[in-house]
ChimeraX commands (.cxc) that place a marker at each C-alpha (Angstrom):
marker #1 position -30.65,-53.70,-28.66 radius 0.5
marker #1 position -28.27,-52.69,-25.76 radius 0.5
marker #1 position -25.32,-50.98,-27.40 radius 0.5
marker #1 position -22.09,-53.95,-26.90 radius 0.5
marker #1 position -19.55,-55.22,-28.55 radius 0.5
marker #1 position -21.41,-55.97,-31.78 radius 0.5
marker #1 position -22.88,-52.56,-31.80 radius 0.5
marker #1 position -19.30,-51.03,-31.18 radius 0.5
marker #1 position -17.67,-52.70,-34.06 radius 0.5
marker #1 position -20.49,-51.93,-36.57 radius 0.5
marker #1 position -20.22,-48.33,-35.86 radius 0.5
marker #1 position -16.42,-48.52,-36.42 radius 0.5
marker #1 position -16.36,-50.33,-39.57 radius 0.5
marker #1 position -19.47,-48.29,-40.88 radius 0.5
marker #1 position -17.72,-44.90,-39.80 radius 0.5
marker #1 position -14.01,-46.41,-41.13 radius 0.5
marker #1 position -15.12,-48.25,-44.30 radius 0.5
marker #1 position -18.64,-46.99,-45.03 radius 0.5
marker #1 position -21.79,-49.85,-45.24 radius 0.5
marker #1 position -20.04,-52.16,-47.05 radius 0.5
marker #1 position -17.71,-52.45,-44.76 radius 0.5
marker #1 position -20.32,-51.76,-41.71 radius 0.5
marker #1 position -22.84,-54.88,-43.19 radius 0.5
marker #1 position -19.74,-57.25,-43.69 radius 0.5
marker #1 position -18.86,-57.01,-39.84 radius 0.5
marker #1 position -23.10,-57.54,-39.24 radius 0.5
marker #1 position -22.14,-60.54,-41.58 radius 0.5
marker #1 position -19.40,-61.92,-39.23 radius 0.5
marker #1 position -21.79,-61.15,-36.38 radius 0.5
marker #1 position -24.73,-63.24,-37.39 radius 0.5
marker #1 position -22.50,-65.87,-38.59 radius 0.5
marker #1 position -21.22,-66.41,-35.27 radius 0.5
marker #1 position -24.77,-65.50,-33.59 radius 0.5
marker #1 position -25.45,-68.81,-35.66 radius 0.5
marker #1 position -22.71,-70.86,-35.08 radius 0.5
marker #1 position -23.39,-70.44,-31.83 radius 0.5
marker #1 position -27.46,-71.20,-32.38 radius 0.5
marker #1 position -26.59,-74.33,-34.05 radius 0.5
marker #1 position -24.57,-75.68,-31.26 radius 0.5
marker #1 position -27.48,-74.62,-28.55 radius 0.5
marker #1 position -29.74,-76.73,-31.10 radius 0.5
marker #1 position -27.86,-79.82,-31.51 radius 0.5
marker #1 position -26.98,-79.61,-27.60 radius 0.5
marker #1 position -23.22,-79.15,-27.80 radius 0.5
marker #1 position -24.02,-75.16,-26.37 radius 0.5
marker #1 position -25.23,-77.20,-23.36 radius 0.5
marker #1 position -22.41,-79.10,-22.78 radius 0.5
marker #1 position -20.11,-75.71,-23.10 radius 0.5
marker #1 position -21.53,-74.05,-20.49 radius 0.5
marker #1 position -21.93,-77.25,-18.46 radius 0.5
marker #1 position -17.90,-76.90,-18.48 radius 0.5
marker #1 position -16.46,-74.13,-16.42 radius 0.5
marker #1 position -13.11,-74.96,-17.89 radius 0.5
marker #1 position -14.10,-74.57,-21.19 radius 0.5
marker #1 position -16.27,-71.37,-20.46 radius 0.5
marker #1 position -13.35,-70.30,-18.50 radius 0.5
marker #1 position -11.36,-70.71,-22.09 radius 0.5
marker #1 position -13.44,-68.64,-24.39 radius 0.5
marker #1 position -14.49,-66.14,-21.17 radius 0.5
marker #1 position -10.29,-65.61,-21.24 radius 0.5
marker #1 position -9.77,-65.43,-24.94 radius 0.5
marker #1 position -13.18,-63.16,-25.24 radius 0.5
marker #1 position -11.31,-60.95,-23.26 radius 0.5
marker #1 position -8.16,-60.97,-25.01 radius 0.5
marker #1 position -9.27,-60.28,-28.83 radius 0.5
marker #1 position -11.30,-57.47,-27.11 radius 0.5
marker #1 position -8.16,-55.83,-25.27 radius 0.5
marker #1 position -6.40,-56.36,-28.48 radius 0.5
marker #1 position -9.14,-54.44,-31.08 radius 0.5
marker #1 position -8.99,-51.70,-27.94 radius 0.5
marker #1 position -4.81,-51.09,-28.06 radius 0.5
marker #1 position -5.21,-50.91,-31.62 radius 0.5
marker #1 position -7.85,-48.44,-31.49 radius 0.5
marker #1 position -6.13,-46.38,-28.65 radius 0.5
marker #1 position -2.86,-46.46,-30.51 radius 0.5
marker #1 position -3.78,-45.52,-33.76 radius 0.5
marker #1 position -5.94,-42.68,-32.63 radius 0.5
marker #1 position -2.68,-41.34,-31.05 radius 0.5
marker #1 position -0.59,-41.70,-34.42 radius 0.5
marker #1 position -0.45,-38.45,-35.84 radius 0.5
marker #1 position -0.27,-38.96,-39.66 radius 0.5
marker #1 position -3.43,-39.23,-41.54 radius 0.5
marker #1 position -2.55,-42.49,-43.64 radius 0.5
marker #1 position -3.42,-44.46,-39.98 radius 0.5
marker #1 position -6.67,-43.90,-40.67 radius 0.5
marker #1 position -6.51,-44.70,-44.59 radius 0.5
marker #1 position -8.62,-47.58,-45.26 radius 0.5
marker #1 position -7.28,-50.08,-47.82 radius 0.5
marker #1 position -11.12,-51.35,-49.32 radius 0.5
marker #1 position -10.24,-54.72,-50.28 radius 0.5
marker #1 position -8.30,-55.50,-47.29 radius 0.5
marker #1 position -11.14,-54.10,-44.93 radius 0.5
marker #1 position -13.89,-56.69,-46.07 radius 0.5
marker #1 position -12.11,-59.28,-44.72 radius 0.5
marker #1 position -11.15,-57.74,-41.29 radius 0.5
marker #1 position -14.28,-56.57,-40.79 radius 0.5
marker #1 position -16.23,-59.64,-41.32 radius 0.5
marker #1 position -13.38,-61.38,-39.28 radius 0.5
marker #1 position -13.45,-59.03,-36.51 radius 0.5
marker #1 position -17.50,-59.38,-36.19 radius 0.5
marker #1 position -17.10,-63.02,-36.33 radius 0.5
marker #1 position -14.81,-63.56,-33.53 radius 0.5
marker #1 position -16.50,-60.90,-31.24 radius 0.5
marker #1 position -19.44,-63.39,-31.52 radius 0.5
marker #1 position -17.49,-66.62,-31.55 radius 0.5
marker #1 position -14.99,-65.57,-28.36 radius 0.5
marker #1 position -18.26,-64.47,-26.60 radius 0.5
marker #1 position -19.64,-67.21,-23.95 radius 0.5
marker #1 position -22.76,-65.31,-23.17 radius 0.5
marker #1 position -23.91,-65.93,-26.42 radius 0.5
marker #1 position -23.60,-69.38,-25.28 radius 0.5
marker #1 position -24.97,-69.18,-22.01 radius 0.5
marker #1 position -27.71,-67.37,-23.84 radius 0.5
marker #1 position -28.65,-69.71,-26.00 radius 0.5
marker #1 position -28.49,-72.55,-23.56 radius 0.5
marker #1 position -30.10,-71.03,-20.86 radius 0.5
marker #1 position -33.10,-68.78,-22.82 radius 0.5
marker #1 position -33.91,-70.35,-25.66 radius 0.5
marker #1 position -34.92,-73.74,-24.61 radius 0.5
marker #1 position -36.91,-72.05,-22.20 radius 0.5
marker #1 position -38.92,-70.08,-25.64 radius 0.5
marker #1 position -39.65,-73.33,-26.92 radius 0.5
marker #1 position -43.70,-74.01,-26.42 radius 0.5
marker #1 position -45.01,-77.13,-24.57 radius 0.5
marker #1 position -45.37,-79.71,-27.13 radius 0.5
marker #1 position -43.41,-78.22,-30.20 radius 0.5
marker #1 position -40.61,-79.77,-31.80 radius 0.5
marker #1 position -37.40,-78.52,-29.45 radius 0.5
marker #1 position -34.75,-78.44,-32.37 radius 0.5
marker #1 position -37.00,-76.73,-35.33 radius 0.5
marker #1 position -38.69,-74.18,-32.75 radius 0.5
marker #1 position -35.12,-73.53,-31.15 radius 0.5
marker #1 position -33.46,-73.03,-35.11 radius 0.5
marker #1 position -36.71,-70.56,-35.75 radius 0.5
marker #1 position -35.59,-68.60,-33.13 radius 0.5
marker #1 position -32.16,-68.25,-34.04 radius 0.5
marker #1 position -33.09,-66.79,-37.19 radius 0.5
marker #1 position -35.46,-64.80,-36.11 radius 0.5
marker #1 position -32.58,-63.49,-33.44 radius 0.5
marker #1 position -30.37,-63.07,-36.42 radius 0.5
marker #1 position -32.91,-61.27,-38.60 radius 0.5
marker #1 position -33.75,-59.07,-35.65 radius 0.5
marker #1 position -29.74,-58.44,-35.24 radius 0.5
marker #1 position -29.34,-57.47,-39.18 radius 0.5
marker #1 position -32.32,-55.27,-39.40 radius 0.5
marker #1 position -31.17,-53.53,-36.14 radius 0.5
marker #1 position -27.33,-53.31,-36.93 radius 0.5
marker #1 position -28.27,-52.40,-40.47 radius 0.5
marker #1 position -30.43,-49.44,-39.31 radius 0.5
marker #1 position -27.20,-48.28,-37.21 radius 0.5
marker #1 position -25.11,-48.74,-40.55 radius 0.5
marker #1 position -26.80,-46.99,-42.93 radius 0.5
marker #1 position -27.42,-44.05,-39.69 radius 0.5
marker #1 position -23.36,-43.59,-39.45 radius 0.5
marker #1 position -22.47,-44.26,-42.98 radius 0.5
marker #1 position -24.84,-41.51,-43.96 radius 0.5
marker #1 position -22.73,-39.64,-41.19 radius 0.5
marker #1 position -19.24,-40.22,-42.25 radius 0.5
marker #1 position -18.42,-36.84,-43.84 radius 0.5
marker #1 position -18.43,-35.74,-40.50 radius 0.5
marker #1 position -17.09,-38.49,-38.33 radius 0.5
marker #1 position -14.63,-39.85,-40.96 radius 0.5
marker #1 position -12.55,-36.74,-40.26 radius 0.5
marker #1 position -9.29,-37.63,-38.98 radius 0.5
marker #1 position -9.56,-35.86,-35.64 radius 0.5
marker #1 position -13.09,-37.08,-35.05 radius 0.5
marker #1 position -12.14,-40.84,-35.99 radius 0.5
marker #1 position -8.90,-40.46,-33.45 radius 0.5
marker #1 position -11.68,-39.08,-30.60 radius 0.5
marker #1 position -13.71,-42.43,-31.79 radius 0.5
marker #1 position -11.21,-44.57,-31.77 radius 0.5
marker #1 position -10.13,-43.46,-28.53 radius 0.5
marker #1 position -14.21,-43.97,-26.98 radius 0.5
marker #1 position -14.88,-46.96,-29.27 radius 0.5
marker #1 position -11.17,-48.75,-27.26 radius 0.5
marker #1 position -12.27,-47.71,-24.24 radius 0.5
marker #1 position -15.82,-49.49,-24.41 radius 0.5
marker #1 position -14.07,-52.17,-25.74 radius 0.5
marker #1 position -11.92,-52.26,-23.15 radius 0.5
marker #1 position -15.10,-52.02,-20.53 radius 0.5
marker #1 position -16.75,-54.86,-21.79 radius 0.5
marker #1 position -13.12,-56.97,-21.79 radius 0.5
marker #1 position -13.06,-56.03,-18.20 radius 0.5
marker #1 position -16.74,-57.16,-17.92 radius 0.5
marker #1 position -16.51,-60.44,-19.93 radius 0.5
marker #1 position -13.25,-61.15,-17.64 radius 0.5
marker #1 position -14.65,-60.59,-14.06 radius 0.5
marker #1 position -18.11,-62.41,-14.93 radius 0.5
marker #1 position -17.04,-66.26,-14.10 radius 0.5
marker link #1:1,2 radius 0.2
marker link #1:2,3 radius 0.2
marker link #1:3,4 radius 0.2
marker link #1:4,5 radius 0.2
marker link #1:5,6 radius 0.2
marker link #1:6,7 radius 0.2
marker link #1:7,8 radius 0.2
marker link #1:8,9 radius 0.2
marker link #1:9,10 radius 0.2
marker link #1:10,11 radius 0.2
marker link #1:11,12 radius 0.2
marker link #1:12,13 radius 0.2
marker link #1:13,14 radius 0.2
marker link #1:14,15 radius 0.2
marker link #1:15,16 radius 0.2
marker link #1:16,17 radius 0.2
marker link #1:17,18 radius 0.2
marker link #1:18,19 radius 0.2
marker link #1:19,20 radius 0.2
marker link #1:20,21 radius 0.2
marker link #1:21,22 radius 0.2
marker link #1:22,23 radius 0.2
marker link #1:23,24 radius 0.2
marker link #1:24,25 radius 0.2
marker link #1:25,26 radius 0.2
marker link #1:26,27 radius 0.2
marker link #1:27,28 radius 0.2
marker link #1:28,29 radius 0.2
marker link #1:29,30 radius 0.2
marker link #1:30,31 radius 0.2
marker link #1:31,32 radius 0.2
marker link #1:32,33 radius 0.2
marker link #1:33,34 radius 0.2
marker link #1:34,35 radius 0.2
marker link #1:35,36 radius 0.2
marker link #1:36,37 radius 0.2
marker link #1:37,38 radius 0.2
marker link #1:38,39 radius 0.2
marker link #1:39,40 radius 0.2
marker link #1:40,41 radius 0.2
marker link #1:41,42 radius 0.2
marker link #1:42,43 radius 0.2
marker link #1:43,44 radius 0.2
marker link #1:44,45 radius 0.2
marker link #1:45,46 radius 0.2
marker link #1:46,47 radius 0.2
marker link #1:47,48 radius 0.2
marker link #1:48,49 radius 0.2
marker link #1:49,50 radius 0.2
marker link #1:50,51 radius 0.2
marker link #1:51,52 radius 0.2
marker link #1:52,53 radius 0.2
marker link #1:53,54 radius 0.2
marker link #1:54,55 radius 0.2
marker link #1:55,56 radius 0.2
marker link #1:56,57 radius 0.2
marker link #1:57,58 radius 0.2
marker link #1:58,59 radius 0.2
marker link #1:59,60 radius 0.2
marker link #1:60,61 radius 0.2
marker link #1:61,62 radius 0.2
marker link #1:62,63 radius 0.2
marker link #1:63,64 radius 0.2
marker link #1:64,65 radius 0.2
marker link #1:65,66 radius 0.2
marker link #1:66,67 radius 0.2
marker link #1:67,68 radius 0.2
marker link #1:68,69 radius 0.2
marker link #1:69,70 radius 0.2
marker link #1:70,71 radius 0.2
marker link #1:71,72 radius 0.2
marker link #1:72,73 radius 0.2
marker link #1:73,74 radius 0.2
marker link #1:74,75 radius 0.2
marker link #1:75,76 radius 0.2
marker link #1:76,77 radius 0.2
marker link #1:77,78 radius 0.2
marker link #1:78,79 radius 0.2
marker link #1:79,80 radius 0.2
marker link #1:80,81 radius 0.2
marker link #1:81,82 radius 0.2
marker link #1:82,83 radius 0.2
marker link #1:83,84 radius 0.2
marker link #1:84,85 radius 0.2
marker link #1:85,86 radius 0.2
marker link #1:86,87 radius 0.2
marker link #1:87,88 radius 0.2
marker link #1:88,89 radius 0.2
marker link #1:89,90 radius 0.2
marker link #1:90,91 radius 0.2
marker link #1:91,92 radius 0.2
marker link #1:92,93 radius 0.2
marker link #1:93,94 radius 0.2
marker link #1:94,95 radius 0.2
marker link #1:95,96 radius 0.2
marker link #1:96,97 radius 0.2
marker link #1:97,98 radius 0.2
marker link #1:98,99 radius 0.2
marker link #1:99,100 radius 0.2
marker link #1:100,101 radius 0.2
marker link #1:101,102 radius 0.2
marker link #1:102,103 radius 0.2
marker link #1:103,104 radius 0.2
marker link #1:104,105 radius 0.2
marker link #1:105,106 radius 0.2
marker link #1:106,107 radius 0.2
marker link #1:107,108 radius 0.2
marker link #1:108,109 radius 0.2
marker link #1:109,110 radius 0.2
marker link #1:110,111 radius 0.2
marker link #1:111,112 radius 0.2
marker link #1:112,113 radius 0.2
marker link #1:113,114 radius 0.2
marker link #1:114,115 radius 0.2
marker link #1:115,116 radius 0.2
marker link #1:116,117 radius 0.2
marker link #1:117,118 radius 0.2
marker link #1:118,119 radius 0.2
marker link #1:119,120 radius 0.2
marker link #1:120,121 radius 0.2
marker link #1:121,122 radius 0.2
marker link #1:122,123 radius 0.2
marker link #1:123,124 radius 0.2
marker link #1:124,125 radius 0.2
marker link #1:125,126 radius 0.2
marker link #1:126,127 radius 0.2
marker link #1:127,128 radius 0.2
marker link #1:128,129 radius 0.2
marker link #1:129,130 radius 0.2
marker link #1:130,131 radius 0.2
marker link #1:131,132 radius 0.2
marker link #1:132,133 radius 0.2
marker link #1:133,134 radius 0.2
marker link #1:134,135 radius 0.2
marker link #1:135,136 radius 0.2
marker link #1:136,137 radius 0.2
marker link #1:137,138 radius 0.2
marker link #1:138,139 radius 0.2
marker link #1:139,140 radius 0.2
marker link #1:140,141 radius 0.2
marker link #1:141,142 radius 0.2
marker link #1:142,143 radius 0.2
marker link #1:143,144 radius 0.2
marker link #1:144,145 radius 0.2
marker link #1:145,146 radius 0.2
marker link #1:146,147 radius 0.2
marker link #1:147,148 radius 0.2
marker link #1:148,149 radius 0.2
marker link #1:149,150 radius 0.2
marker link #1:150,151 radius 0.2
marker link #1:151,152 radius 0.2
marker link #1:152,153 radius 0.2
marker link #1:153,154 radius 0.2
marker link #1:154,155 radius 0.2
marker link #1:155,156 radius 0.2
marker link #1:156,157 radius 0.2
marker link #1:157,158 radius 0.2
marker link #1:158,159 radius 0.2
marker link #1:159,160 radius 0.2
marker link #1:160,161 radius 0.2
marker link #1:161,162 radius 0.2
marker link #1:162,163 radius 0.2
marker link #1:163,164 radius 0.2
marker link #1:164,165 radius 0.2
marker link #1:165,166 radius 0.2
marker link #1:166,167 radius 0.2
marker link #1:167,168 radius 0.2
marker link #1:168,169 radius 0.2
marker link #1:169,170 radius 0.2
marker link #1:170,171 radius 0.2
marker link #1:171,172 radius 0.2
marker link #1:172,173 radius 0.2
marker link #1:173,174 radius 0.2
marker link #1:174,175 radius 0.2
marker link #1:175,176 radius 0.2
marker link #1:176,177 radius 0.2
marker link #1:177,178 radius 0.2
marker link #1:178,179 radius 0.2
marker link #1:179,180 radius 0.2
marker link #1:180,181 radius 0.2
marker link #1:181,182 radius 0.2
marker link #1:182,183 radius 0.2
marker link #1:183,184 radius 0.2
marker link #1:184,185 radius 0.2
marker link #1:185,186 radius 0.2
marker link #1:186,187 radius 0.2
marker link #1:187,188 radius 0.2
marker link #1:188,189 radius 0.2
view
């Protein structure tokens, strides 16, 4: 439930595009939350983060799509004509299921998560692969019902922070976390 990258995205999207847009990211999210549990449960996750190449890959790339969203977010919020903040509905849904996706997919700790907690959940005697897909859900119902709750909090609160010069200050914070937890994902090999 620490704030990260999945919490700063929601909050974007919710503030930029409302909940639709805000649960559509949460849908990219726990799509890759399960990509990533299905890989842990049919052992591939394990032989990810037995490769440091390969974690050394995504770790890099993480990084990169997270710098990216952030010089986005920095420039725009430094454009001074209000249509940079106009969102185009149908052309959000996509993005922001996209951009909730990759955070997830691009992120090797999810991996390293998964291979290196979960197996350790799983009770003497039960069935590794059902008791390990259990727990994904339940991670990925926890992760909806929590990212929801944040949703529907700064949806409700977007008279307010969808004003132009409040987005541009948000922008601005939301890049700069963004680019704190690039910096983070980078340095951790």
């Amino acid at each position: 439930m620490l704030p990260g990258p999945d919490f700063a995205i929601t909050v974007r999207w919710a503030i930029a595009g409302g909940r639709r847009a805000g649960f559509l990211a949460i849908l990219g999210i726990q799509v890759g939350i399960l990509v990533w549990g299905a890989l842990a449960v049919v052992g591939l996750a394990a032989l990810f983060a037995a490769s440091p190449v390969a974690y050394t890959i995504v770790r890099v790339a993480g990084a990169g799509y997270l710098v990216w969203m952030a010089a986005r977010l920095i420039g725009r919020s430094f454009r001074r004509d209000e249509g940079a903040f106009a969102i185009d509905v149908a052309a959000s849904d996509g993005v922001a299921f996209r951009q909730g996706l990759l955070t997830n997919l691009l992120n090797p700790k999810i991996a390293a998560f998964y291979v290196g907690v979960l197996p350790a959940l799983v009770p003497i005697g039960a069935p590794p692969a059902p008791t390990m897909a259990a727990l994904v859900l339940c991670h990925v119902i926890l992760g909806v019902i929590w990212l929801g709750f944040c949703t529907l909090a700064v949806a409700g609160g977007r008279s307010v922070l969808g004003r132009p010069s409040v987005r541009r200050w948000l922008d601005r914070v939301t890049g700069v976390v963004l680019l704190g937890f690039a910096a983070r994902l980078a340095l951790d090999g």
